[in-house]
C-alpha positions in Angstrom: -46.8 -4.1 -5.0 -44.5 -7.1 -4.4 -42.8 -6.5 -7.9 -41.8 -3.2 -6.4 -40.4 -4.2 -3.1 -38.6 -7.1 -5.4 -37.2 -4.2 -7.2 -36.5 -2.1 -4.5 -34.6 -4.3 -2.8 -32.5 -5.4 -5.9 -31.4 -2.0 -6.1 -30.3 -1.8 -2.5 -28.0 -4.4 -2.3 -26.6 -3.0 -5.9 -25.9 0.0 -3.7 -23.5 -1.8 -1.3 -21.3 -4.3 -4.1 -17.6 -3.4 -4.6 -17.1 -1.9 -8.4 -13.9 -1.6 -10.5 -12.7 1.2 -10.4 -13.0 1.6 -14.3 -16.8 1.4 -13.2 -16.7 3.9 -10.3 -19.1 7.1 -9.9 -15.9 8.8 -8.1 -17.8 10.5 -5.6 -16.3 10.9 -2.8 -17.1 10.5 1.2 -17.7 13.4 3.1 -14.2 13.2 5.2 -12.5 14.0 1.7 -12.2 17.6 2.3 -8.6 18.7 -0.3 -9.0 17.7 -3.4 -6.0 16.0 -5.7 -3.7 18.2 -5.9 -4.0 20.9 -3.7 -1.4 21.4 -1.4 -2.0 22.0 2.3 1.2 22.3 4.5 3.4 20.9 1.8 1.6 18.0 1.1 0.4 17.4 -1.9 -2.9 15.2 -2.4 -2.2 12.6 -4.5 -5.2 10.4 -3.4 -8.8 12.0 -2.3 -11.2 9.4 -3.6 -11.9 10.6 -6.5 -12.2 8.9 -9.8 -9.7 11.9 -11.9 -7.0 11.3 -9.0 -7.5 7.2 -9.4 -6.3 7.9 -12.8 -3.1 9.2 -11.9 -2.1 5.3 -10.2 -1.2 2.2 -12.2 -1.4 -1.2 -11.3 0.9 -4.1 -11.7 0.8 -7.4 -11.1 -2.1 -10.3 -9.6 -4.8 -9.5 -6.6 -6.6 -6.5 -7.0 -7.3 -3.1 -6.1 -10.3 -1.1 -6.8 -11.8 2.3 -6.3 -14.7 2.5 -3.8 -17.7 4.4 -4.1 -17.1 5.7 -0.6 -13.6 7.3 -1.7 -11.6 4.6 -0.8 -9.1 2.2 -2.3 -9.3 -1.4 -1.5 -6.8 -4.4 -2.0 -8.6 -7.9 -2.4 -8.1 -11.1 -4.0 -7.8 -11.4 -8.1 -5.2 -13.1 -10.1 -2.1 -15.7 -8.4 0.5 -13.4 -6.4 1.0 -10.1 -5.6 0.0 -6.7 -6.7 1.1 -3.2 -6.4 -1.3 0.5 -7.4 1.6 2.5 -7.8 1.3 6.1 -8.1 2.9 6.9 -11.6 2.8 10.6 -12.1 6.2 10.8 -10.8 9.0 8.8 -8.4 10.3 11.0 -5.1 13.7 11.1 -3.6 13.3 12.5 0.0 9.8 12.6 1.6 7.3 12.3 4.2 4.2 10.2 2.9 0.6 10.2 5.0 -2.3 8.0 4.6 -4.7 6.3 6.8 -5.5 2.5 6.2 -8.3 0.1 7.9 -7.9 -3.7 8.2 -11.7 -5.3 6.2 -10.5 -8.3 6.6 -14.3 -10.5 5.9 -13.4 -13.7 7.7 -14.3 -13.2 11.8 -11.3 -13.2 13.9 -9.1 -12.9 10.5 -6.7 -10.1 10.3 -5.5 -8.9 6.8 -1.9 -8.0 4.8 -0.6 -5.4 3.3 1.6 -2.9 3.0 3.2 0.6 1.2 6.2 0.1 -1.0 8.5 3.1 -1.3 11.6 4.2 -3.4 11.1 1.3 -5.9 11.4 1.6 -10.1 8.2 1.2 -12.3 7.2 -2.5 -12.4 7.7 -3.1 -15.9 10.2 -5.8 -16.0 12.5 -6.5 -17.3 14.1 -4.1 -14.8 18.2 -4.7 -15.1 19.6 -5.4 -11.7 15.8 -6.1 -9.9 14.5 -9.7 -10.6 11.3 -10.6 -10.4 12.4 -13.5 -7.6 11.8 -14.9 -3.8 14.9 -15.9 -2.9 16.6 -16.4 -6.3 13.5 -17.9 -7.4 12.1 -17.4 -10.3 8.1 -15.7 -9.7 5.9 -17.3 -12.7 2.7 -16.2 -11.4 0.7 -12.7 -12.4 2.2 -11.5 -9.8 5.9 -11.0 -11.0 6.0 -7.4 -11.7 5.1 -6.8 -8.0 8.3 -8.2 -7.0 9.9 -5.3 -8.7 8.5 -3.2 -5.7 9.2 -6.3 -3.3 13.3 -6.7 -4.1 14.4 -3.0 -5.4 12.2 -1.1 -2.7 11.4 -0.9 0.8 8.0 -2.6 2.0 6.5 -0.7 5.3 4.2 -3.7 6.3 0.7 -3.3 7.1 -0.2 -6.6 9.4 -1.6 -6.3 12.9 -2.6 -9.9 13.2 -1.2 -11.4 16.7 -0.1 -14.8 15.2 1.3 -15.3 11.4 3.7 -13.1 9.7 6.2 -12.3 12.8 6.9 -8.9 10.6 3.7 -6.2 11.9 2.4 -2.9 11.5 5.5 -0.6 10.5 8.5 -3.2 10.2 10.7 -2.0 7.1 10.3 -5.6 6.0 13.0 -8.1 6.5 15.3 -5.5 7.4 13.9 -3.9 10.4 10.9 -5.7 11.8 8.6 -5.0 14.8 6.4 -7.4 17.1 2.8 -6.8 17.6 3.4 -4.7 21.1 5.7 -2.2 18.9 3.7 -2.0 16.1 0.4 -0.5 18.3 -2.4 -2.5 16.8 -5.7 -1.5 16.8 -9.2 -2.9 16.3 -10.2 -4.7 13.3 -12.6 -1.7 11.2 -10.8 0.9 12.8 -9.0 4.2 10.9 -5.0 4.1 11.6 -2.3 7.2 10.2 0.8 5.9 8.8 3.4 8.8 8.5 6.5 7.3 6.7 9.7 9.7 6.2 12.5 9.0 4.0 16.0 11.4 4.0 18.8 10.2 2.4 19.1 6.4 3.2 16.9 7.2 6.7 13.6 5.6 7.3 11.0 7.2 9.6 7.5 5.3 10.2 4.8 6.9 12.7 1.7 5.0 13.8 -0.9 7.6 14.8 1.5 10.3 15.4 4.3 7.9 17.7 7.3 7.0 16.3 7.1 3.2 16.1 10.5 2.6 13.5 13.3 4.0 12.4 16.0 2.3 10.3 19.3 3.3 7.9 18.9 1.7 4.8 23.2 0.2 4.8 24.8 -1.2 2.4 25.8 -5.5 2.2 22.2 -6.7 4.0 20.2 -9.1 2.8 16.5 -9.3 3.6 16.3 -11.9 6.6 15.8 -15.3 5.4 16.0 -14.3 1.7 19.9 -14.3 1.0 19.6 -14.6 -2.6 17.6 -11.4 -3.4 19.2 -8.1 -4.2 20.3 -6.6 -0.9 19.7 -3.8 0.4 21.8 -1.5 -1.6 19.1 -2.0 -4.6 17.0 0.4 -2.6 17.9 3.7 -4.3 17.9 7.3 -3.2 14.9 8.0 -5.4 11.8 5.5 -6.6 8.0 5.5 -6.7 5.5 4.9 -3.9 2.4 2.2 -4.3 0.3 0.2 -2.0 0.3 -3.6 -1.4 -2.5 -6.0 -2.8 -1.5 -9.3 -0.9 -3.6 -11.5 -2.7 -5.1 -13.7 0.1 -9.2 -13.9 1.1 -8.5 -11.8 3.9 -6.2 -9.9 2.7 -8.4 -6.5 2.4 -7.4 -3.4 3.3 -8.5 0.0 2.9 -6.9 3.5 2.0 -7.8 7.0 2.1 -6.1 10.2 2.5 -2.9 9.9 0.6 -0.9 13.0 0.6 3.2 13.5 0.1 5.7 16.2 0.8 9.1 16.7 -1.2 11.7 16.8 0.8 14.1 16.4 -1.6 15.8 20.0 -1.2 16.2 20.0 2.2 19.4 19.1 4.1 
């Protein structure tokens, strides 16, 4: 009888251990109601937990991302520097992109980092006018090919930690940033809806259903404090979208719900 409970409990705590997402069942939670693909006032699902839409994503760089068996995505520590899942089944021009995300960070009183990177080229480097640099310097980590998505595409930050990183929740990062009071934090654990619309060179970011940012993507400025990266004319009109894997301990953050509308033929 004790061998059993031994056993019993062994396959419990299997139960609740993070998997690759090579490794995962791709069930999916209950909340995941569309499936990938369909298409539900415009938006298309290009997440839903599953393992078949996982397989539509690529991943580039250090960190880590896997595929939960609750349906979600989750960025973590793994190799030096950053990482990017980027979804690769095609780039957008104009959009509006929806997701919800949930700071895990493990550490008590820890908050985490992340972020969605829009309008970017695929991270295979060599990518001609997009080094793989911070601040003209040269990225020799795993991480380089994240910093494709970094310095020729627009980061929408993902931070609500009071003290740290100045740049919170929604900043278009280094170009337009917000404090925590603008970026409407909320609790560690807690769901959150980020709505981010790009027409033309204009950048939209909702929190929750309020507008928290909006910013036009100029030409001749240089992401503050990094002068000798590509400025901000290296932002195209048309790139992929991917989400952030920061790297650190805390650094863990969760996605679900990914769905995108074309805008591309509108005015």
């Amino acid at each position: 009888m004790r061998k059993l409970f031994v056993l019993l409990g062994l396959a419990a705590l299997a139960a609740g251990v993070a998997i690759p997402a090579a490794a995962d069942s791709g069930r999916r939670g209950h909340e995941h109601r569309d499936r990938c693909g369909d298409t539900r006032g415009g938006y298309e699902v290009i997440f839903d937990g599953s393992r078949r839409c996982f397989k539509r994503w690529r991943y580039a760089g250090g960190a880590s991302m896997t595929l939960r068996r609750d349906g979600t995505i989750r960025s973590g520590p793994g190799a030096p520097g950053l990482g990017v899942l980027w979804y690769a089944a095609r780039p957008y021009g104009d959009f509006s992109l929806k997701l919800q995300f949930r700071d895990d960070a493990p550490e008590a009183g820890a908050r985490a980092n992340s972020g969605v990177q829009v309008r970017f080229p695929a991270p295979h480097p060599p990518v001609p006018g997009c080094p793989t640099t911070f601040n003209g310097s040269p990225i020799t980590d795993a991480g380089a090919p994240a910093w494709i998505a970094v310095n020729c595409g627009h980061e929408i930050q993902i931070n609500d930690n009071p003290a740290g990183d100045v740049r919170k929740t929604g900043s278009i990062y280094g170009f337009k940033d917000l404090d925590i009071a603008a970026a409407r934090p909320v609790p560690k654990g807690e769901w959150s809806t980020m709505e981010i619309r790009v027409v033309k060179q204009h950048y939209t970011v909702l929190r929750d259903g309020v507008v928290i940012n909006e910013y036009e993507n100029v030409p001749g400025v240089y992401l503050q404090g990094r002068p000798n990266d590509p400025p901000s004319e290296a932002r195209g009109l048309v790139g992929y979208i991917g989400l952030q894997a920061h790297g650190a301990p805390n650094d863990v953050v969760s996605f679900r719900n990914v769905r995108i509308k074309d805008l591309s033929d509108r005015d």
